[in-house]
C-alpha positions in Angstrom: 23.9 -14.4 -11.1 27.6 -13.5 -11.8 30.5 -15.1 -9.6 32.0 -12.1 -7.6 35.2 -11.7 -8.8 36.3 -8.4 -6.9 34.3 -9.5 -3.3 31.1 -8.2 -3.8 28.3 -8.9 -5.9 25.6 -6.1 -6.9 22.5 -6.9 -8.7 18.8 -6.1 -9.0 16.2 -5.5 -11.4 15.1 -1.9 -12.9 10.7 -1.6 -12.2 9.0 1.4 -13.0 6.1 3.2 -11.0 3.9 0.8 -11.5 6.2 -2.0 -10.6 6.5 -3.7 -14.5 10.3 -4.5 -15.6 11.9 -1.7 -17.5 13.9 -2.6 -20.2 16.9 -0.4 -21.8 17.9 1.0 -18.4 21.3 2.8 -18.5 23.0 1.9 -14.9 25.7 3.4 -13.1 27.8 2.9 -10.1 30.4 5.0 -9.0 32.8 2.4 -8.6 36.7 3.0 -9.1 36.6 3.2 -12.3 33.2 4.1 -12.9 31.1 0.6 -14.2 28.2 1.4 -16.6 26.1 -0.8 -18.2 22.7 -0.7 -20.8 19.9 -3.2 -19.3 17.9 -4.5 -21.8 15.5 -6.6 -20.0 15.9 -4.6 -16.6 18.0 -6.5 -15.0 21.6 -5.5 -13.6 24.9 -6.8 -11.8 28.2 -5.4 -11.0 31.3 -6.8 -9.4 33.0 -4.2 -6.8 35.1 -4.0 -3.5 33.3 -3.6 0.0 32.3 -0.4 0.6 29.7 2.5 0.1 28.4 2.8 -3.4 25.8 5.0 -5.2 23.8 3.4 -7.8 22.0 5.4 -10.5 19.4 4.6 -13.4 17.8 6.5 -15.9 15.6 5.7 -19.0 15.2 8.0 -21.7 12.1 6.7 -23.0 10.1 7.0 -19.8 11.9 10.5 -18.7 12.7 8.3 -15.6 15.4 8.7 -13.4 16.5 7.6 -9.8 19.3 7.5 -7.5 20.0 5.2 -4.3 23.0 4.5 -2.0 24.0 0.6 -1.2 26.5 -0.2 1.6 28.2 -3.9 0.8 30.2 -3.9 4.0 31.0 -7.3 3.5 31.9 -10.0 0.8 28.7 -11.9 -1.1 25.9 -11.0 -2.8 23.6 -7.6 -2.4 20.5 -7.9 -3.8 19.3 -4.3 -5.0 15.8 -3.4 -6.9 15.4 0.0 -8.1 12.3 1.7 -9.2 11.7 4.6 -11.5 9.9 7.8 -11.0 8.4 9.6 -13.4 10.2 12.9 -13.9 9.5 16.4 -12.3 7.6 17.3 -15.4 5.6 14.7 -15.5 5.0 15.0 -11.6 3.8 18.1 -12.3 1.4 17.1 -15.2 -0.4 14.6 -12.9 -1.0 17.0 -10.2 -2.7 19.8 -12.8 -4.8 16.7 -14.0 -7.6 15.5 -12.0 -6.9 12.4 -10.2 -9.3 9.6 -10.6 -10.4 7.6 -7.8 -13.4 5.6 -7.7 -16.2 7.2 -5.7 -16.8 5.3 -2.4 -20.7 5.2 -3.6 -19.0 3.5 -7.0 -17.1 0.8 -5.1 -20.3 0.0 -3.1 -22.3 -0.3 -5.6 -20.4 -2.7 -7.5 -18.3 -4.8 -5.1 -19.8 -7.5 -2.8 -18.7 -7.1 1.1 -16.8 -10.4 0.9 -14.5 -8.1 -1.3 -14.3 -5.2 1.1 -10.9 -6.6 3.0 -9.3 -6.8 -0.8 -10.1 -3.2 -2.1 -8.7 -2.2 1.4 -5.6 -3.7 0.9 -5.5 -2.7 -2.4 -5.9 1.4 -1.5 -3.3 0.8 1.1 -0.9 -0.7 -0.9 -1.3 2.0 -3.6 -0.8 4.8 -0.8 1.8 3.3 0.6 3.8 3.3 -3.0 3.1 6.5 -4.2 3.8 7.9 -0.4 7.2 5.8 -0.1 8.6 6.3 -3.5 8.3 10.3 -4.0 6.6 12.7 -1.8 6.5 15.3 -4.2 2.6 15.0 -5.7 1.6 15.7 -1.6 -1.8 16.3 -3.2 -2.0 13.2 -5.2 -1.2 10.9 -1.4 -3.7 13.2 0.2 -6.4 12.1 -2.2 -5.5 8.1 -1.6 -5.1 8.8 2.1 -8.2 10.3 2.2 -10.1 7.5 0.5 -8.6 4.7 2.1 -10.0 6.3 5.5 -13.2 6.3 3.9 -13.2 2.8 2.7 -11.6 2.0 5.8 -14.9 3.5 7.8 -17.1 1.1 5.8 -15.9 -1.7 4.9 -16.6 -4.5 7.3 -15.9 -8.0 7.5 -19.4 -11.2 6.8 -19.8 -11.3 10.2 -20.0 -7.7 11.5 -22.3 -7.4 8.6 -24.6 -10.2 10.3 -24.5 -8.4 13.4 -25.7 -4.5 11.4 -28.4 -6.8 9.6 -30.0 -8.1 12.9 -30.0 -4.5 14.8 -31.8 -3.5 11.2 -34.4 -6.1 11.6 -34.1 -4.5 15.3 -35.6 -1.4 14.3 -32.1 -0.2 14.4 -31.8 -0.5 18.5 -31.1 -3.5 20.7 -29.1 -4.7 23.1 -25.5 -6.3 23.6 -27.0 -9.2 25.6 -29.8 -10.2 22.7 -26.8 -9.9 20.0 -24.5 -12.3 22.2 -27.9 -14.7 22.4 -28.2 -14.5 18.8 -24.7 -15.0 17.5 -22.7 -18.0 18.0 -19.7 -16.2 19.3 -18.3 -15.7 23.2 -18.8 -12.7 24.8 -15.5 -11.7 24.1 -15.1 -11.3 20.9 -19.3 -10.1 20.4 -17.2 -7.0 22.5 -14.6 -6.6 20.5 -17.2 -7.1 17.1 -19.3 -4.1 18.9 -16.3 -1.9 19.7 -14.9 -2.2 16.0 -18.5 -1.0 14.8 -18.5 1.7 16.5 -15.0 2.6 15.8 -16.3 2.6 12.4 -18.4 4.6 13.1 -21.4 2.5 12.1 -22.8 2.2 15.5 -23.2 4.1 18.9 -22.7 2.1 22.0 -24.7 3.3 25.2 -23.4 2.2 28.4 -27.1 0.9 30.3 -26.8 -0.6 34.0 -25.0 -3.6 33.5 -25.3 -3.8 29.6 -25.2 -1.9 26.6 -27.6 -0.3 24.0 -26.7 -1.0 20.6 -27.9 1.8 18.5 -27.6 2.0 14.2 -25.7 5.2 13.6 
């Protein structure tokens, strides 16, 4: 880190799309003068008055560009990342490609339910990026929006995976009375167990005099 001579410090690090460090960046800000600098191992810092600033970086390698307003109201040090996007062009070329996700019947097959929770946090966090940082390849979020739902519809924690194998061995139908019985758990959170099945859509709950049905879906 640089001592701030004029007030304020700005500095960050340069990460393309998929979040690596990207070396020979060209950075600007439109300081008075103008400060420009060549990053060769992705990192930045400039030394500026208070005030509202426009950084920009480009790499002419990755056909990457990207611009993003700071305000440093106040003395110290701003800490500022900036990530890449790829270029219209090459926005362009991923949407006319296919894009490959897994098949939901892929990611059963070879992932264990203990690893359900990670591959949903994993589908989130990739729609999340590509949604946050450009929302130009609309197609390209639709498609991971689209599969994290479905993910999100299946995949299910150890426990409520208990509770699907016993209604199987059921015959598929029972009751919320002989789950609580069977399951160490209060009554309570058996509830709340049921109700996030069948939010899932892997059960159907059937309101019975003072109980419920449980029903596989």
């Amino acid at each position: 880190m640089l001592p701030s001579v004029l007030g304020v410090t700005i500095h960050g690090t340069v990460y393309d799309i998929g979040l690596d460090r990207l070396p020979n960046t060209i950075v600007v800000i439109n300081s008075t003068p103008e400060q420009q600098m060549v990053s060769k191992n992705g990192t930045f810092s400039f030394s500026v008055p208070p005030g509202l600033y426009e950084l920009k970086a480009w790499n002419d390698k990755s056909e990457s560009v990207v611009a993003e307003n700071i305000t440093a109201s106040s003395e110290g040090d701003y800490v500022f990342d900036l990530i890449l996007l790829p270029s219209l062009e090459t926005e362009e070329a991923l949407l006319e490609e296919e894009f490959d996700v897994p098949g939901l019947e892929e990611v059963i097959e070879e992932k264990p339910p203990t690893q359900w929770a990670l591959w949903l946090v994993v589908f989130i966090v990739l729609g999340w990026l590509v949604y946050k940082m450009s929302k130009k390849p609309k197609r390209i979020v639709e498609k991971v929006i689209e599969k994290v739902k479905e993910v999100s519809r299946v995949a299910v924690s150890d426990d409520l995976h208990k509770i699907l194998d016993f209604i199987d061995n059921e015959g598929g139908r029972t009751t919320q009375k002989d789950i609580r019985r069977q399951f160490p758990y209060s009554e309570a959170k058996i509830s709340l167990m049921i109700d996030e099945l069948e939010t899932k859509g892997l059960i159907k709950k059937i309101k019975k005099g003072r109980g419920n049905v449980i029903l596989k879906a």
